[in-house]
N, C-alpha and C positions, 0 to 999 in steps of 0.2 A: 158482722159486728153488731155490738147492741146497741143502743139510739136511746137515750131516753127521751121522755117523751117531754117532762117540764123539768125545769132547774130544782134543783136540789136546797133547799131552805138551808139557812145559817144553821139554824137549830136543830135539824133532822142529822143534819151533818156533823154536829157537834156531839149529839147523845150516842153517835157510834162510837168516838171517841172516849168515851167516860171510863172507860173498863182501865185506862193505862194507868197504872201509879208507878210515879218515879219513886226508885228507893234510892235510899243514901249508898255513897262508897264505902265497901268496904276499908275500914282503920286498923291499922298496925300499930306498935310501938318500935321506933328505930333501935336496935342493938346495941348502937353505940353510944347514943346522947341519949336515949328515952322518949325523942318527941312523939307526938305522933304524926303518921303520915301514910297517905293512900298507897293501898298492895302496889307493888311492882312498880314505884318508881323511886325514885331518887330522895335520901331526906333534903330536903331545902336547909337545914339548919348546920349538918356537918358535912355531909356530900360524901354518904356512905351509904351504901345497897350491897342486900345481904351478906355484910361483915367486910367489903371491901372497899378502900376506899374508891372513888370514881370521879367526884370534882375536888377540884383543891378546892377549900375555903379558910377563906382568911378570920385570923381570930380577933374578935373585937378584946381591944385591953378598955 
């Protein structure tokens, strides 16, 4: 196995990291209400995924 020989600096260790960029989630517009809301999951606002419903939600009067 390999052994290094001295510890590995904060910094050295850090500038191998620099290459990663977070991208944003892909957005959709829900079907049925128009919000928007991240592929493949559920709208939080009517509780429909791709055109069916899935959770009840109740309607604010």
């Amino acid at each position: 196995m390999a052994h290094p020989k001295s510890k590995t600096s904060k910094t050295r260790r850090n500038k191998r990291r620099t290459h990663y960029k977070a991208s944003l989630p892909t957005l959709a517009t829900c079907s049925n209400c128009g919000a928007t809301v991240k592929y493949h999951t559920v709208c939080p606002e009517c509780g429909y995924y791709r055109g069916k419903q899935v959770i009840e939600k109740e309607i604010a009067v």
